[in-house]
C-alpha positions as CSV (number, residue, x, y, z in Angstrom):
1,X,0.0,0.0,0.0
2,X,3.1,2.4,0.9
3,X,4.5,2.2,-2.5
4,X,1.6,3.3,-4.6
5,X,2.1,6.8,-6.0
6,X,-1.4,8.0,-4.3
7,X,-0.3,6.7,-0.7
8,X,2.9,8.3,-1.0
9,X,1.3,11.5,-2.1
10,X,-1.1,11.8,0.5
11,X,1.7,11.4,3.4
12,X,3.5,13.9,1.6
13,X,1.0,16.5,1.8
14,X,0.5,15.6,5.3
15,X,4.0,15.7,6.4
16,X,4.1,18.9,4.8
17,X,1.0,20.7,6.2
18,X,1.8,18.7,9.7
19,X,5.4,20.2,9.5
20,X,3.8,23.4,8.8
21,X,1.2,23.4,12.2
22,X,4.3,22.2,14.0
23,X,6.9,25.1,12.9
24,X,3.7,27.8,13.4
25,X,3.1,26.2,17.2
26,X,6.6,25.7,18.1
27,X,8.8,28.5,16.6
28,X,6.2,31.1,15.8
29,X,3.8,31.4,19.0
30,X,6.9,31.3,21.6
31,X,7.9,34.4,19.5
32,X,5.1,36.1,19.7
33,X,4.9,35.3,23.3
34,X,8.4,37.4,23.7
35,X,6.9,40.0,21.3
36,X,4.2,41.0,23.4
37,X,5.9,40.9,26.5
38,X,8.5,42.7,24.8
39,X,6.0,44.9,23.7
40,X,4.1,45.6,27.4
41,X,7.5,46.4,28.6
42,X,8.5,48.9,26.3
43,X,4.9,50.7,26.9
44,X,5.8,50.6,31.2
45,X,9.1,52.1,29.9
46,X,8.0,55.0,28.0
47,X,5.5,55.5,31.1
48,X,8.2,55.5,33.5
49,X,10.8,57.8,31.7
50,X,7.7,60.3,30.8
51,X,7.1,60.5,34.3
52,X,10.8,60.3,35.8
53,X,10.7,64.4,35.5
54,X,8.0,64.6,38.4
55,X,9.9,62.2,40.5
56,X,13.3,63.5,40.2
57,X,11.6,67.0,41.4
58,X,9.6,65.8,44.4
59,X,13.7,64.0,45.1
60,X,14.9,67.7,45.0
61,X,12.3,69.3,46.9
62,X,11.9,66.7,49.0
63,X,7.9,66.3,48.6
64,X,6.2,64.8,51.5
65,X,4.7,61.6,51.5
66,X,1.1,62.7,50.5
67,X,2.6,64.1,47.5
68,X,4.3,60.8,46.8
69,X,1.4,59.2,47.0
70,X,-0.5,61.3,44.4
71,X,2.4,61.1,41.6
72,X,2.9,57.2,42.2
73,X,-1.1,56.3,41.7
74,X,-1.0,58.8,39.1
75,X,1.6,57.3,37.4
76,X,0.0,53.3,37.8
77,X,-3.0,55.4,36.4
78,X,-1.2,56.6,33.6
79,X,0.6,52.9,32.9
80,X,-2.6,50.7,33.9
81,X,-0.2,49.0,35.9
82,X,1.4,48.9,39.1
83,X,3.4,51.4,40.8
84,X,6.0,51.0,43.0
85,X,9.1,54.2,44.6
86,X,11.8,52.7,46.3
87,X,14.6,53.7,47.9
88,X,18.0,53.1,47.2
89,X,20.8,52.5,49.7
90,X,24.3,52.1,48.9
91,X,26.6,49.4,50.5
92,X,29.5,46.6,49.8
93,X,27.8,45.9,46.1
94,X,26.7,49.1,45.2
95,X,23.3,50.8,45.5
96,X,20.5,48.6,46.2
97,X,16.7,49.2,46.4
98,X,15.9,48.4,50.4
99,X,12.8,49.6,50.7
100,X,8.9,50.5,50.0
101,X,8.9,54.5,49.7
102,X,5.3,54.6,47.9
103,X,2.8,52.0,46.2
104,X,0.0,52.3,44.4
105,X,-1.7,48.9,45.7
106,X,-1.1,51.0,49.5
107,X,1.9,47.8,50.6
108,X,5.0,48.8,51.8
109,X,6.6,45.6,53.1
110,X,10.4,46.0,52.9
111,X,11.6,44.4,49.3
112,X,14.9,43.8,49.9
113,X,16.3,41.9,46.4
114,X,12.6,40.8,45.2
115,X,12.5,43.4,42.1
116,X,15.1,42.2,39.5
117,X,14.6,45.3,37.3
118,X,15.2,47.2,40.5
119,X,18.2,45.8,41.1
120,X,19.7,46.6,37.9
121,X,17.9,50.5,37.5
122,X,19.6,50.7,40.7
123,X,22.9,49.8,40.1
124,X,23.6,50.8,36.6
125,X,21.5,54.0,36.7
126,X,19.5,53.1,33.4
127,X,16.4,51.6,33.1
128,X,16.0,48.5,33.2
129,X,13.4,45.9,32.6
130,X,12.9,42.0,34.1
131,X,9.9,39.2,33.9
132,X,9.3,37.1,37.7
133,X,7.5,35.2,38.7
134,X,5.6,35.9,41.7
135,X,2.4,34.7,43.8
136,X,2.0,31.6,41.1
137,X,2.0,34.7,38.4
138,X,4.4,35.9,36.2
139,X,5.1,39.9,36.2
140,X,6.1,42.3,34.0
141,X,8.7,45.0,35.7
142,X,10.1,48.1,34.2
143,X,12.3,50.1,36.8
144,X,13.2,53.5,36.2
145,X,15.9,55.3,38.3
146,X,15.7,58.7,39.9
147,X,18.8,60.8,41.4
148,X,19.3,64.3,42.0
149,X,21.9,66.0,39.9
150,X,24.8,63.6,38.9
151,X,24.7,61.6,42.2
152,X,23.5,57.9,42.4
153,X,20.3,56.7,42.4
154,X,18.4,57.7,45.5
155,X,15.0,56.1,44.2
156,X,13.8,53.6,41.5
157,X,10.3,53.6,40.3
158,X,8.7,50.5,39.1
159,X,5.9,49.7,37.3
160,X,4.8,46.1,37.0
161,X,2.0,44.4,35.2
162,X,0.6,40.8,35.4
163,X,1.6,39.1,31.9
164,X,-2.0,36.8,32.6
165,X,-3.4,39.2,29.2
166,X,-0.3,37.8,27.2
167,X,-0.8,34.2,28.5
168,X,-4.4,34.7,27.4
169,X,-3.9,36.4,24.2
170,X,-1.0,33.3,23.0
171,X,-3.3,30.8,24.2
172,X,-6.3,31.9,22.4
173,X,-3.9,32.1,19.1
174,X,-2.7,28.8,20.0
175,X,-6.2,27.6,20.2
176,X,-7.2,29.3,16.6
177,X,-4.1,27.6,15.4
178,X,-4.9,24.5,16.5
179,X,-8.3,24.6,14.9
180,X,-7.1,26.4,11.8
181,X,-4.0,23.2,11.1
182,X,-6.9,20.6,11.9
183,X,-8.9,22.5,9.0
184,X,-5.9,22.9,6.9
185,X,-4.6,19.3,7.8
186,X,-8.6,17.8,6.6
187,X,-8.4,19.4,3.1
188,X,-4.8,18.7,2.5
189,X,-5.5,15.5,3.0
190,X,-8.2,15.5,1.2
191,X,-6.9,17.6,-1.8
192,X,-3.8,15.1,-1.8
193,X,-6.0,12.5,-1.8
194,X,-8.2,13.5,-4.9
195,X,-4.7,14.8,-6.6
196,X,-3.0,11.9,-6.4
197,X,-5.7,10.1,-7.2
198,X,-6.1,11.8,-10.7
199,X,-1.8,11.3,-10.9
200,X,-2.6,7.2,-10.0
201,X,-5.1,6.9,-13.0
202,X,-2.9,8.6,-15.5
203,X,0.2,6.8,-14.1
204,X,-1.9,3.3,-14.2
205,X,-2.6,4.4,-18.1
206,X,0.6,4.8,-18.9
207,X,1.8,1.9,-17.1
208,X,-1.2,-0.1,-19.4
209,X,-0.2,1.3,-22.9
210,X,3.6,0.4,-21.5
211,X,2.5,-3.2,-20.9
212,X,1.0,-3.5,-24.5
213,X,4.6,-1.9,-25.6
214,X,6.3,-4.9,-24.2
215,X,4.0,-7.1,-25.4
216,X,4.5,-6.4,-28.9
217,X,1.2,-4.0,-29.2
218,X,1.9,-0.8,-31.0
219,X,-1.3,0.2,-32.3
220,X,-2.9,1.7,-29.2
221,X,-2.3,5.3,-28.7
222,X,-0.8,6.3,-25.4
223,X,-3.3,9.9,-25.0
224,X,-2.1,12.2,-22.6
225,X,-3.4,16.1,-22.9
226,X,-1.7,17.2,-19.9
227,X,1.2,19.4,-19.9
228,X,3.5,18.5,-17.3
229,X,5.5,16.4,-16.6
230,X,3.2,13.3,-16.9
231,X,1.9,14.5,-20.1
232,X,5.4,15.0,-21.5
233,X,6.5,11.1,-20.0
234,X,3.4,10.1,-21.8
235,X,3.9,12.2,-24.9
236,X,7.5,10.9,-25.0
237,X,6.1,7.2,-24.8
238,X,3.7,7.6,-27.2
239,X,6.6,9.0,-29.4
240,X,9.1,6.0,-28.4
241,X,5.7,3.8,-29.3
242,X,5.6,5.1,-32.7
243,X,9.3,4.8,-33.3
244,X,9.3,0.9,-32.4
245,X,6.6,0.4,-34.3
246,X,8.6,1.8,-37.1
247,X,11.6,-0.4,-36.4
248,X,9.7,-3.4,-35.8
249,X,8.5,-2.8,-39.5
250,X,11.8,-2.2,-40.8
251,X,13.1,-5.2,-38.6
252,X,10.2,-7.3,-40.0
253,X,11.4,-6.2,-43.7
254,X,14.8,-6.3,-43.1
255,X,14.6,-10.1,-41.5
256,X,12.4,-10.4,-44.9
257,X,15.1,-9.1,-46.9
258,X,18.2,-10.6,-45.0
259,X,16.2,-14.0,-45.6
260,X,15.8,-13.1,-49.1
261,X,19.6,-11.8,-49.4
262,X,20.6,-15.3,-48.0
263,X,18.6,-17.7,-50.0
264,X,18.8,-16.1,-53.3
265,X,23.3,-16.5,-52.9
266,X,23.5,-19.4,-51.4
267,X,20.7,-21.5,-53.8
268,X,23.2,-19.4,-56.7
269,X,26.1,-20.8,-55.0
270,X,24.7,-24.5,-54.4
271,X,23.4,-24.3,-57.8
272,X,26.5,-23.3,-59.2
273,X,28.0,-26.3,-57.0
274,X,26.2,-28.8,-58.2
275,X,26.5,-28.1,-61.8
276,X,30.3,-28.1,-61.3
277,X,29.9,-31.3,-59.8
278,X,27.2,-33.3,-61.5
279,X,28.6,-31.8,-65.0
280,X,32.1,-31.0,-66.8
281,X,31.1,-27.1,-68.5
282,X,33.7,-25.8,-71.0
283,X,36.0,-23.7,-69.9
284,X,33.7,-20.0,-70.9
285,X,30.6,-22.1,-68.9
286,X,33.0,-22.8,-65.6
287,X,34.6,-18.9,-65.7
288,X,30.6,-17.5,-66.0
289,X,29.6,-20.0,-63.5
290,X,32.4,-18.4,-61.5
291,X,32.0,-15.0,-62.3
292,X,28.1,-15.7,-60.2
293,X,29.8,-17.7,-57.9
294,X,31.9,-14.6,-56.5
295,X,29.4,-11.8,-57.5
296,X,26.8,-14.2,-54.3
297,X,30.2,-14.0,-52.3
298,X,30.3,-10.5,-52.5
299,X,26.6,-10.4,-51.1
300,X,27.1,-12.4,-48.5
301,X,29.9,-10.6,-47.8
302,X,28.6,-7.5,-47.4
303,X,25.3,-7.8,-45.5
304,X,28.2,-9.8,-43.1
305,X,30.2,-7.0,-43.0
306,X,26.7,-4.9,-42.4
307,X,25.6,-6.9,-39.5
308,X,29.0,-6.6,-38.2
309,X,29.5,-3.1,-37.9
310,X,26.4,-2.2,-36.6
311,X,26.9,-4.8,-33.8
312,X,29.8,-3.3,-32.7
313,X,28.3,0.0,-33.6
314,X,25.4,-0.9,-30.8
315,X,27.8,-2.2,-28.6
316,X,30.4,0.7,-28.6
317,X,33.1,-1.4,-29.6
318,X,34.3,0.6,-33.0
319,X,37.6,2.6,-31.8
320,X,38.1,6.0,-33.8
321,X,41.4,6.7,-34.4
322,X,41.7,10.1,-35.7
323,X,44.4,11.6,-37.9
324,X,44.8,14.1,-40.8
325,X,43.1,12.6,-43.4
326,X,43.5,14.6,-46.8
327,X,39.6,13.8,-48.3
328,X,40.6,14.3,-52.2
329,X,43.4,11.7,-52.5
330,X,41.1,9.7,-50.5
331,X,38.2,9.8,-52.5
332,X,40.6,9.3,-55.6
333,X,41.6,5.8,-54.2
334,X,38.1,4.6,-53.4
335,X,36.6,5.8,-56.6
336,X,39.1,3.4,-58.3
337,X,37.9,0.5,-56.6
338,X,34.2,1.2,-58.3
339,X,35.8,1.4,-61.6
340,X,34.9,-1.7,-62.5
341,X,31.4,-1.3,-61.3
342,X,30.8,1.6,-62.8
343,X,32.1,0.2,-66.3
344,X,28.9,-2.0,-66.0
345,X,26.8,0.5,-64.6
346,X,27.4,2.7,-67.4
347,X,27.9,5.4,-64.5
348,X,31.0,7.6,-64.8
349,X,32.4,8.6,-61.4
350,X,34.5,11.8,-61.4
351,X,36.8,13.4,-58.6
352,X,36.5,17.0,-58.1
353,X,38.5,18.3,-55.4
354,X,37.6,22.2,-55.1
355,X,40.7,22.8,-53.0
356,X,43.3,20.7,-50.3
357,X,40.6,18.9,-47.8
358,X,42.2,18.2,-44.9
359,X,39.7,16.5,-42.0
360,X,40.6,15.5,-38.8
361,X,38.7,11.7,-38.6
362,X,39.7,8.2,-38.9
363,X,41.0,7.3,-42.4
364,X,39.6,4.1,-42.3
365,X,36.1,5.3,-41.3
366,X,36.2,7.7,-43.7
367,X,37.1,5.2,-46.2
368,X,34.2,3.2,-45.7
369,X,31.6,6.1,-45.7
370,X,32.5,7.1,-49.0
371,X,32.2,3.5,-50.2
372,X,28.6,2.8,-48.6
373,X,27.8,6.7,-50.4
374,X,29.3,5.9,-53.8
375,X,27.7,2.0,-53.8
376,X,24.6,3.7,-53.0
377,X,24.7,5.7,-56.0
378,X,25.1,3.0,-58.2
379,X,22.9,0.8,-56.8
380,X,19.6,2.8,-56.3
381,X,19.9,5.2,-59.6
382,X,19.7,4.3,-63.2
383,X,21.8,3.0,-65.8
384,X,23.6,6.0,-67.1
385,X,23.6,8.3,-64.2
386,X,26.6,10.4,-63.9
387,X,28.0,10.4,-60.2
388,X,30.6,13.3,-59.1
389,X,32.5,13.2,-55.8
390,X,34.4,16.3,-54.5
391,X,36.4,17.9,-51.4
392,X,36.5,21.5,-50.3
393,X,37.0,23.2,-47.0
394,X,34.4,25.4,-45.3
395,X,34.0,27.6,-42.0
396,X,37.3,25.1,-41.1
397,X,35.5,22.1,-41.6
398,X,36.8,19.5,-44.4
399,X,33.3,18.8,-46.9
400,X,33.0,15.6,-49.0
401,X,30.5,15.7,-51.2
402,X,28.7,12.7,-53.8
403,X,26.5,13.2,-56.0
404,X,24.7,11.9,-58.7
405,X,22.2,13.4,-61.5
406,X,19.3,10.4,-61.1
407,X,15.3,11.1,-60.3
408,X,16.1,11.8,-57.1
409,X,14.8,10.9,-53.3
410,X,11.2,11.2,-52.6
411,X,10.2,13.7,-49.6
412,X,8.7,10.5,-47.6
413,X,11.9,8.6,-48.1
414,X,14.2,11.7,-47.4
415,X,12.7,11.7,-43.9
416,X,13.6,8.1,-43.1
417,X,16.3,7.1,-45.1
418,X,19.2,7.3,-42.4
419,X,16.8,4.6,-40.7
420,X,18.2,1.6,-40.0
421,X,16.8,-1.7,-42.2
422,X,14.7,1.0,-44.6
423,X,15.2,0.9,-48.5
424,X,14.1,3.8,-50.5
425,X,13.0,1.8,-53.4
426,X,12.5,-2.1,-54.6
427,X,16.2,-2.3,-55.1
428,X,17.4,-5.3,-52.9
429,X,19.6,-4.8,-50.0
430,X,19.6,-4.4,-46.1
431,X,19.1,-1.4,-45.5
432,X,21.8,-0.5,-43.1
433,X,24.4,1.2,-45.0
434,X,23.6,4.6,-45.4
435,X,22.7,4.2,-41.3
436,X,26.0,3.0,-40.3
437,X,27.4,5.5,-42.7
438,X,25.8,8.8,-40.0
439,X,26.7,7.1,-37.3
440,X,30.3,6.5,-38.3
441,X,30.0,10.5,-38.9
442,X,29.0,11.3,-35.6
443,X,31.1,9.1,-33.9
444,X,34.2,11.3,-35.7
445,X,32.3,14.6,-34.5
446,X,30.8,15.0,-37.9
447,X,27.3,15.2,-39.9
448,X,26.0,13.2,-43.3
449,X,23.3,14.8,-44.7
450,X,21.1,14.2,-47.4
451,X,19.5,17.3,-50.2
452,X,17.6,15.9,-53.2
453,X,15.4,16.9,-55.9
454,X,14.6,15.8,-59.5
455,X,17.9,15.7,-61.2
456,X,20.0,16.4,-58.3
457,X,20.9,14.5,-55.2
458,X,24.0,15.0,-52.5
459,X,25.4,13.8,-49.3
460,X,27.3,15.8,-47.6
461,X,29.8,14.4,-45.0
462,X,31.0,17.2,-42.7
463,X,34.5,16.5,-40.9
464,X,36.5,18.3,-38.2
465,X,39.3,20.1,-40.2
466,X,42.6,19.6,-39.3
467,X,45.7,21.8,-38.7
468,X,48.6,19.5,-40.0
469,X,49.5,17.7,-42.7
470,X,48.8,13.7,-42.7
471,X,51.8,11.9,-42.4
């Protein structure tokens, strides 16, 4: 149950708002809890320093106790708290408030070290501010000192304030919080549930039309109209579906055509066999039988060779070895070995090098690109068709270009024709070449690229140029 997608999302969205209702009631309400208290004090402070003037005259003119009385109640009047003069003594560590001068609340026990503020007003001569506890509550002091000229505190006042409103006011947010995370926590849940829910059955379609994938199944449509990120995964599967169903087509051909590439050669060659064995030909009748013979060799040989490369192509295991390779003298050399084929083709092939091609690639690689382009030539145009192969340099990249004059590559074949196993036309073969061929180009850093129309058709491999000469 824990590993379904909708379980998972559900627990995340509660962890989250849980985590949420936890950092608001455990981080955020202690801090307001010092806010306000902060707050309260400051207000007993600005009270106490306004009204520090009158007590630091009734000091000078020594006002009598009456008059004490008045400015202290009017001062816990003024505050809404209570108010509190005491007086200061000095001794062994410094002035210290000893005892009850006025009160507002009418007490004047001695207080000795109970008022923390106090104690520091009194010995620092600043104001100071403290939170005790006292009579199971906890209090708010502020203590202001008062002297007489630049002497030493003769009298602190301070005002002090039960903090039971603050304790109310946090715990009635704490309540509303409370409340408000249980509301929150109900439709997060519930919102996680119906989200993941709609996640789970577009997940569970995908993982359907995935199933059929494996099982062969390419026809379904994988439909997806969402735009994130599950619509892309099931946009990019429904792409990867239409591309398998394409190479299973071309695999079903090719295995067609392999077959076909096969049989035909090797019936030619046990033919051929058998005649030289059951019968004793004249000696023009052995050199055509052969001249077939080796012609079914060479097809064998090739869709061998074929298979071969794009094994190791699959596999990685084709090592570039890269070089200056000069693409004109090159494509002068392999030209010569289609001579003969060309002869019988009725195809001349002519070298045009435009200026000194120098590529930086594999010579070897190279080599057989410009075979698989120049065989293609022959093979899939007409009798006749004039085929032209030249080198330039461009933008510091070595260009090889072969083409030929035939009919030309239709626009449906143009798209697909670096596909593995796909033929443009009924001409026999496997289909692989011209694939192997781009691949061999990017695996040099290069690009082959196709441009055709009626009359006119190129490929153009584009090589790394290089900086030195080839040894």
């Amino acid at each position: 149950m824990l590993q379904s997608v909708r379980t998972r999302l559900v627990l995340l969205f509660f962890a989250i708002t849980v985590a949420a209702v936890g950092f608001v009631y455990l981080y955020v309400v202690p801090q307001l809890r010092s806010s306000l208290t902060a707050s309260k004090l400051e207000r007993l402070e600005e009270v106490g320093i306004s009204q520090g003037p009158r007590f630091s005259h009734a000091l000078a003119s020594a006002a009598s106790q009456a008059r004490l009385n008045r400015i202290v109640s009017a001062t816990a009047q003024k505050a809404d708290a209570r108010a509190t003069l005491l007086g200061v003594r000095g001794g062994p560590q410094g002035p210290r408030p000893e005892f009850v001068i006025a009160d507002s609340e009418i007490e004047r026990t001695a207080v000795a070290p109970s008022y923390p503020a106090a104690v520091t007003a009194a010995a620092t001569g600043r104001p100071g501010t403290a939170v005790e506890r006292a009579a199971s509550q906890q209090l708010g002091e502020t203590a202001i000192p008062v002297a007489r000229g630049g002497s030493p505190p003769r009298w602190v006042v301070v005002l002090s304030s039960p903090l039971a409103e603050v304790d109310a006011n946090v715990a009635l947010i704490k309540r509303q919080i409370l409340i408000a995370g249980t509301i929150a926590l109900t439709l997060a849940l519930g919102a996680g549930w119906l989200v993941a829910g709609a996640h789970a059955r577009r997940l569970r379609r995908l993982e359907a039309a995935a199933e059929k994938v494996a099982e062969g199944d390419f026809r379904t449509p994988i439909p997806d109209m969402g735009a994130d990120e599950v619509g892309q995964l099931a946009a990019a599967l429904d792409e990867m579906q239409r591309r398998l169903a394409r190479l299973d087509s071309a695999r079903k051909a090719f295995i067609a055509n392999a077959s076909h590439e096969l049989r035909t050669p090797i019936f030619s060659l046990a033919g051929f066999a058998e005649l030289l064995e059951d019968e004793d030909p004249d000696p023009a009748a052995r050199a055509e039988f052969v001249r077939n013979m080796r012609e079914q060799i060479a097809r064998l040989t090739k869709l061998t060779a074929d298979l071969l490369d794009l094994s190791k192509l699959d596999s990685d295991a084709i090592e570039i070895n890269a070089e200056p390779v000069e693409l004109g003298e090159l494509a002068g050399r392999i030209t010569a070995e289609f001579t003969p084929a060309a002869e019988r083709h009725s195809s001349p092939i002519v070298v045009k090098p435009r200026s000194r091609a120098l590529a930086n690639a594999d010579p070897d690689r190279v080599a057989q690109i410009m075979r698989i382009l120049i065989d293609n030539a022959l093979t899939h145009t007409p009798a006749g068709t004039s085929i032209a192969v030249s080198a330039d340099t461009t933008n510091g990249s070595a260009i090889l270009v072969v083409a030929d004059d035939g009919p030309g590559v239709d626009a449906p074949s143009r798209a697909r024709i670096f596909e593995r196993f796909y033929t443009a036309d009924r001409v026999r073969g496997s289909g692989l070449g011209l694939a192997i061929a781009r691949e061999l180009a990017t695996r040099m850093d290069g690009a082959l690229d196709l441009s055709s129309r009626r009359g006119r058709t190129e490929f153009t491999l584009k090589l790394p140029g290089a900086r030195s000469t080839p040894a």
